[in-house]
C-alpha positions in Angstrom: -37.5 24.7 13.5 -34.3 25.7 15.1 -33.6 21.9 16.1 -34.6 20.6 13.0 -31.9 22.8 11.1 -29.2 22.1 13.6 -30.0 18.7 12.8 -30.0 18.7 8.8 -26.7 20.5 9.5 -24.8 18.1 11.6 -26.2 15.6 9.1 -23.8 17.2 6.2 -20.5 17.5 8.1 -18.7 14.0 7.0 -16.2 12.8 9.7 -13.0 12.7 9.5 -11.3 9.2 9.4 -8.0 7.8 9.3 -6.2 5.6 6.6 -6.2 2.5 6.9 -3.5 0.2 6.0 -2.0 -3.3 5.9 0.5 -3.4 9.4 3.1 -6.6 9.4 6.0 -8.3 7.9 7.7 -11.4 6.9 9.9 -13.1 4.7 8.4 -15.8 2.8 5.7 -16.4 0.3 3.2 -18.4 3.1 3.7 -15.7 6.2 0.5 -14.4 6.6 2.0 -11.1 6.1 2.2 -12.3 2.2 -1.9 -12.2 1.8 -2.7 -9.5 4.4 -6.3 -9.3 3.2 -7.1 -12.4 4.5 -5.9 -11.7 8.1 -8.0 -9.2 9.7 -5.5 -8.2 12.0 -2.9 -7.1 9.8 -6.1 -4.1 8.8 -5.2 -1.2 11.5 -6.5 2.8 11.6 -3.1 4.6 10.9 -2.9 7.7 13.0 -3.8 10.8 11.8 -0.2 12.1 10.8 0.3 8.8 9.3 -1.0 9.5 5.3 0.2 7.3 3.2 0.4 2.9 3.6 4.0 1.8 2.9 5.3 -1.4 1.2 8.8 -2.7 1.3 10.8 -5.8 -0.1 14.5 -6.2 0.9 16.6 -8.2 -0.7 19.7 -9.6 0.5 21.6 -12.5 -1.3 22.3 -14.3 1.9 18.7 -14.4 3.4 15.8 -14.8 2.1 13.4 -11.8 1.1 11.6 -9.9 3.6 8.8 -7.7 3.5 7.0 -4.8 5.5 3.5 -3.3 5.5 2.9 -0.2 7.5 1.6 3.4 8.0 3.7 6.1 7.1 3.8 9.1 5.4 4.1 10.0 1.7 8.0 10.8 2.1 8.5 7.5 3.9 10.2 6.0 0.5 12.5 9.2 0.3 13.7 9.6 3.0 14.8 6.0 3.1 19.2 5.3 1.9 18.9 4.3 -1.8 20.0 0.5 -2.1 19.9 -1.3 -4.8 18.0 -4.4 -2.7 15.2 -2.2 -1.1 12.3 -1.6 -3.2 9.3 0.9 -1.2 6.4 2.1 -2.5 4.2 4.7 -1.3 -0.2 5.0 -1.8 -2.8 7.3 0.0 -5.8 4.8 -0.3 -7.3 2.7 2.1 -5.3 -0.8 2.5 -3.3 -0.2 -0.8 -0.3 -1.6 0.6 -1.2 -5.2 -0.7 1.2 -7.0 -3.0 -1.8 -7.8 -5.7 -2.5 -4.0 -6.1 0.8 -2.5 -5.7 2.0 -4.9 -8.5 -0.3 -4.1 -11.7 3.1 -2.6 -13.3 4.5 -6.0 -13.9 1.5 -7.2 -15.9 1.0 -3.8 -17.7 4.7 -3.7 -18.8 4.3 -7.2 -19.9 1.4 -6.5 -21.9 2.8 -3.5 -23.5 6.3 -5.4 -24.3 3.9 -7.9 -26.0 1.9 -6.1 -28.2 5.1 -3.6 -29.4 6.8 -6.7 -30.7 4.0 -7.4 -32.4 3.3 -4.4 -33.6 7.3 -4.1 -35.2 7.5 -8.0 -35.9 11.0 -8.4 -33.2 
């Protein structure tokens, strides 16, 4: 009976895992860095100080746009020098750093500009 509730008990403790999170970078709509989900090895385990996936987009005028996808933690965008051509985002879910979910702002604020106009006849 012993074994059998040693058992039932190491059945309930859940195992820790890491984060996972979209690891590359590029600069140009068709790098494969710009669709990680469909490149398996872009998908890493983060370590286990590493809690939060990171997104980046640098702009310069003289080059084209470049992004990065990594591990990092949730300070990572703070502790970053505030220009005016970096835009990083932080999330604490697994593989958030993808461009078609970090992006849902731009289509909600479009929505909402849409339907105040309406609503005040601009």
């Amino acid at each position: 009976m012993f074994v059998y509730s040693c058992v039932a008990l190491l059945a309930l403790v859940q195992l820790g895992s890491s984060l996972r999170c979209y690891d590359c970078s590029g600069n140009s709509t068709t790098d494969p860095c710009a669709t990680p989900s469909k490149h398996k090895q872009f998908n890493v385990e983060c370590a286990p100080e590493k809690t939060a996936c990171i997104f980046e987009n640098i702009t310069i005028s003289t080059e084209p746009p470049k992004f990065i996808r990594s591990c990092g933690t949730a300070k990572s965008c703070v502790d970053m020098p505030k220009e005016s051509n970096v835009t990083c985002i932080t999330c604490q879910t697994d593989l958030c750093n993808s461009a078609s979910i970090l992006f849902p702002s731009l289509v909600s604020g479009s929505i909402l500009i849409f339907v105040v106009k309406s609503l005040f006849n601009f």
